[in-house]
C-alpha positions in Angstrom: 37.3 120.2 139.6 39.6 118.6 137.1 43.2 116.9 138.0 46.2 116.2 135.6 47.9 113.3 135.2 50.8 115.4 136.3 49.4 115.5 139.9 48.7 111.5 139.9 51.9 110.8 138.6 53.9 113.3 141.5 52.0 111.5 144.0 53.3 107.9 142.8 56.8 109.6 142.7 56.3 110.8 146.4 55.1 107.3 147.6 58.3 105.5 145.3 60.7 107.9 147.0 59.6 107.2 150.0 59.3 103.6 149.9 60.5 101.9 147.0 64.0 100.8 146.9 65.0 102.2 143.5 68.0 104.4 142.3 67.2 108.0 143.6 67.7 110.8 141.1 70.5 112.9 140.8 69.4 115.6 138.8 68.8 118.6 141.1 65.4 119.4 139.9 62.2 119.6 142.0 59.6 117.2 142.2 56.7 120.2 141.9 58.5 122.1 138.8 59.2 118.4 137.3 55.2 117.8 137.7 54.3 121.0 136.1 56.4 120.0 133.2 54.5 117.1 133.0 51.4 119.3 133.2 52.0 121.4 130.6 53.2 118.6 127.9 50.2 116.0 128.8 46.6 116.8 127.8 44.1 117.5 130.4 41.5 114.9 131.4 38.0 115.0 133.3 37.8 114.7 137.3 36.8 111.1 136.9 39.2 109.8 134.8 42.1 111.4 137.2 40.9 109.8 140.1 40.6 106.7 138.1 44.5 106.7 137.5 45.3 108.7 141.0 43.4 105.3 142.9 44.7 102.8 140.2 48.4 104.6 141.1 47.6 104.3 145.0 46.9 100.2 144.3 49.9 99.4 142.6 52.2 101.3 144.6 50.3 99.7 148.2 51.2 96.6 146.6 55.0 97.2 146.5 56.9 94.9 148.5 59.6 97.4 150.7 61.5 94.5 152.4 64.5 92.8 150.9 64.4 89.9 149.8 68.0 89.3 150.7 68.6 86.2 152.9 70.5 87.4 156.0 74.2 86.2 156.3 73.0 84.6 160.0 70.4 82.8 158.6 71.3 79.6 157.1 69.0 78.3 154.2 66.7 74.8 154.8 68.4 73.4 152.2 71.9 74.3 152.7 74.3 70.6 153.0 75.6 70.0 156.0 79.3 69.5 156.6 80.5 66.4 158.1 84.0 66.1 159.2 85.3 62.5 158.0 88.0 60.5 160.4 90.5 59.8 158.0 90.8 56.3 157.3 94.4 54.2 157.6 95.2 51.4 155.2 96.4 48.3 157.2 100.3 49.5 156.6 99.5 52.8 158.1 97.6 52.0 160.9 100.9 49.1 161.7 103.2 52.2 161.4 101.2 53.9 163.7 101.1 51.2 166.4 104.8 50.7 166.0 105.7 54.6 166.5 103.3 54.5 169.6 104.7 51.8 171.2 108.1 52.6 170.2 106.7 56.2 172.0 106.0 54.7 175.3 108.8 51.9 175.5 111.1 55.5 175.4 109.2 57.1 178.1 109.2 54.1 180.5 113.1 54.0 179.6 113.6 57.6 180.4 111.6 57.5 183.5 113.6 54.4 184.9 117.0 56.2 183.9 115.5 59.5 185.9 114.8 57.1 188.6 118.2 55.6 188.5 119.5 58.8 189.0 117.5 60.1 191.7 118.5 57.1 193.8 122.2 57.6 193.5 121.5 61.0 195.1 119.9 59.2 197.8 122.3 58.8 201.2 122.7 55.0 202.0 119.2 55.8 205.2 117.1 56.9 202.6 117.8 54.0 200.0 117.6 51.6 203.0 114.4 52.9 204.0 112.9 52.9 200.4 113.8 49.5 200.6 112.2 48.6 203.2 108.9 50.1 202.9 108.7 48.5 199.3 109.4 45.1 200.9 106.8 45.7 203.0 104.2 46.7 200.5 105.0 43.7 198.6 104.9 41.2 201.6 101.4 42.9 202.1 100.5 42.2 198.6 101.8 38.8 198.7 99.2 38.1 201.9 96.3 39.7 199.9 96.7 37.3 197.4 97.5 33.8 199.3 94.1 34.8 201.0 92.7 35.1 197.8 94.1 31.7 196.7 92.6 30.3 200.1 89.4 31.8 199.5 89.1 30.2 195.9 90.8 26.8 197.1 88.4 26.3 200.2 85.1 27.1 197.9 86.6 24.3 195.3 87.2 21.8 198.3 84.1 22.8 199.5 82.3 21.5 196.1 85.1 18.3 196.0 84.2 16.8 199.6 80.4 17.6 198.6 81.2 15.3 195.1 83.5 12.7 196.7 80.6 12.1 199.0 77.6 11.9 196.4 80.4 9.6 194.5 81.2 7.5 197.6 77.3 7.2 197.7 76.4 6.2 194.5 79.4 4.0 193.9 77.9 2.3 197.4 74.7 1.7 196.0 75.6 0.2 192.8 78.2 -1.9 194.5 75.1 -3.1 196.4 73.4 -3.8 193.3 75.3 -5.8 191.6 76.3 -7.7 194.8 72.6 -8.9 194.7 72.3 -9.9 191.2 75.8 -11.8 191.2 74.2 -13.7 194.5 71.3 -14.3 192.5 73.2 -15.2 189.5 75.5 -17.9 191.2 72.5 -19.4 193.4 70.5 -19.8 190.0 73.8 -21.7 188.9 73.6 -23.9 191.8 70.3 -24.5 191.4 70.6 -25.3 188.1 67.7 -23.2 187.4 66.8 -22.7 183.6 69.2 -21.5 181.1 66.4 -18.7 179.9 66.2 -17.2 183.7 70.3 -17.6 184.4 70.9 -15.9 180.9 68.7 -12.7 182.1 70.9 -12.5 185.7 73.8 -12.5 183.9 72.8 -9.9 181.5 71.5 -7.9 184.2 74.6 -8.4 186.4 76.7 -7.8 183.2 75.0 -3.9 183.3 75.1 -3.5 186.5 79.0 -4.1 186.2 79.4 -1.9 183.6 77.5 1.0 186.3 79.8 -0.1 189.0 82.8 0.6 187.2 81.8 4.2 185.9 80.8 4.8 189.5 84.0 3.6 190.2 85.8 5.9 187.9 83.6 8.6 189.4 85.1 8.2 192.6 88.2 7.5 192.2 88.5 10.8 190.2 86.2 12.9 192.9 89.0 11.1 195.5 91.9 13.0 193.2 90.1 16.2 192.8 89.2 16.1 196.8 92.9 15.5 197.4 94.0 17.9 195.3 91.6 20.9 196.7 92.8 20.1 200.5 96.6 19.9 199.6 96.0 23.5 197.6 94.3 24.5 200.6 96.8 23.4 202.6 99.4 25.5 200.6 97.6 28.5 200.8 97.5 28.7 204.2 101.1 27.7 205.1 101.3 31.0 202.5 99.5 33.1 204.6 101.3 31.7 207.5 105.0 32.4 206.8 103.5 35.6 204.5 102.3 37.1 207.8 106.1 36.0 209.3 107.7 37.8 206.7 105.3 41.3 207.2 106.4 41.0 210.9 109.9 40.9 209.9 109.3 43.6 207.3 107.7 46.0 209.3 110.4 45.6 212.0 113.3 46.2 209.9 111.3 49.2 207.7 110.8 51.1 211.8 114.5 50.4 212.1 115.1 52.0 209.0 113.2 55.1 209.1 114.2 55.9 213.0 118.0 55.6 211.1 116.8 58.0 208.6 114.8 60.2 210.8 118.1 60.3 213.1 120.7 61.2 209.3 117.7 64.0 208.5 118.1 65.3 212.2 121.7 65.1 211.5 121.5 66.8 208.3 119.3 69.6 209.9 121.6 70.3 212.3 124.5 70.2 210.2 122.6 72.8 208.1 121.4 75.3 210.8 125.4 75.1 212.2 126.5 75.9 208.7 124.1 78.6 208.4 124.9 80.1 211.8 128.7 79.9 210.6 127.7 82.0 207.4 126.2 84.4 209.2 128.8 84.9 211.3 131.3 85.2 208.6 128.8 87.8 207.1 128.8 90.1 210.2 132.8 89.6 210.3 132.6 90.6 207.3 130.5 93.8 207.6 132.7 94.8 210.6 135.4 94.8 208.7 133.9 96.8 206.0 132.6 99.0 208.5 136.0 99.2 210.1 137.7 100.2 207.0 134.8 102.8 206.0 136.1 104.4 209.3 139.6 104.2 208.7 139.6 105.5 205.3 137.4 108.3 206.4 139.9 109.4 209.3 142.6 108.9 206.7 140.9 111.4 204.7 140.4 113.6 207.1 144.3 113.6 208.0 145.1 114.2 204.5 142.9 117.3 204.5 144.7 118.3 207.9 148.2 117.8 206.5 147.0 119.7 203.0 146.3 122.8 205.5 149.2 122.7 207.1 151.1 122.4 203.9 149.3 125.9 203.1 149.9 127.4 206.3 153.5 126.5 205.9 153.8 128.1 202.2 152.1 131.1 203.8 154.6 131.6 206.2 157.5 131.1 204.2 155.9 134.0 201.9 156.5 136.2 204.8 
């Protein structure tokens, strides 16, 4: 059996139509009758030569890619730069500027909210102002304790350490007073003796030394004495704070329940005064829909007499007709 290059090449057209991604043609003309064209202006070959080209024609077409090679629009590319959103940066004027407007910013707000409080309070009746009053009074008398206690706390720990440093400086300043009391004994017996000059000259350098250690012990004392003294008389202070603080809560609190039972009694009144006008408004609204039901009645009778007095009027003209 012999095949054409004809029927090879139909078969590559069928597999590139079907697969390859290439401009389709437009011309209406048939694959077969566009073969046989082929057939009849090509030579004919032998059997083996055909199926030569027919398998050399099914390799290169089996090795056509069909997929795009089109990067989708989701997928971003390995090598695509990142973007990286910069703060912008102020100069030294600018960022100035911008402290000053922010500040300026806020010292208007705090003014606008103390000129809204302002306000509010001289809408306040004389109980509630007196009551506000109180209540802060006692909030700040209760503040005031927290921190005289706190000042007591830190002042009792500092005299705590003070006493404990007076008394190692009342010791030490003891011992070297002992000291040197020993060696100036020493010093004036070796005098009386008149003992040699080489042993009273090493007294009275050691006495001279242990002079010199008695006064810093001395200084160390007298300064632990000042610092003790100061630490009880801060102390001291403290507690006469918590003392007339705590006076001043008792007096606070008292006049804050005498205040709010004045402006419990003014919102009682208030309430009152409120339900009684209300009652009054309702009853001027019932009055007041009597009345309107009152004069729905009488203008409906009054209508009705008109319509009586029109028939009459008729009845009249009818009998005059007579």
């Amino acid at each position: 059996m012999k095949l054409s290059i004809a029927t090879g090449l139909m078969m590559a057209m069928a597999t590139t139509e079907a697969f390859a991604p290439s401009k389709i043609n437009s011309s209406p003309q048939s694959t077969a009758l566009f073969a046989e064209e082929i057939n009849n202006f090509l030579p004919k070959i032998d059997g083996k030569a055909a199926a030569s080209l027919v398998a050399a024609s099914f390799l290169a077409f089996s090795t056509v890619g069909v997929a795009s090679t089109a990067i989708p629009a989701f997928v971003e590319p390995a090598h695509a730069a990142k973007v990286v959103v910069e703060e912008p940066t102020l100069s030294p004027k600018e960022a100035k500027k911008a402290e000053k407007a922010k500040a300026e910013a806020l010292k208007k707000k705090a003014e606008e909210e103390a000129k809204a409080k302002k306000e509010a309070e001289k809408r306040m009746s004389k109980e509630e102002k007196e009551y506000n009053k109180a209540k802060s009074n006692l909030e700040l008398a209760n503040k005031t304790l927290n921190s005289y206690e706190k000042l007591s706390s830190d002042a009792k720990a500092a005299d705590k350490k003070a006493v404990s440093a007076l008394d190692s400086a009342t010791k030490n300043e003891a011992s070297a007073k002992k000291a040197y009391s020993a060696v100036a004994s020493k010093l004036d017996a070796a005098k009386k003796q008149q003992m040699p000059s080489s042993a009273i000259k090493e007294l009275s350098a050691d006495a001279g030394k242990l002079k010199e250690t008695l006064k810093e012990k001395e200084k160390i004392l007298s300064d632990a004495q000042k610092t003790a003294a100061s630490t009880s008389s801060q102390v001291k202070s403290a507690e006469k704070g918590i003392k007339d603080t705590k006076k001043e809560i008792k007096k606070a609190d008292k006049t804050l329940k005498k205040a709010d039972k004045k402006f419990k009694d003014y919102q009682k009144k208030v309430k009152k005064q409120l339900k009684e006008q209300q009652a009054k408004l309702k009853k001027l609204e019932d009055q007041a829909s009597k009345l309107k039901s009152l004069k729905e009645k009488e203008t409906k009778e009054l209508a009705e007499k008109f319509k009586t007095i029109e028939a009459e009027k008729k009845e009249l003209a009818a009998l005059k007709q007579l």
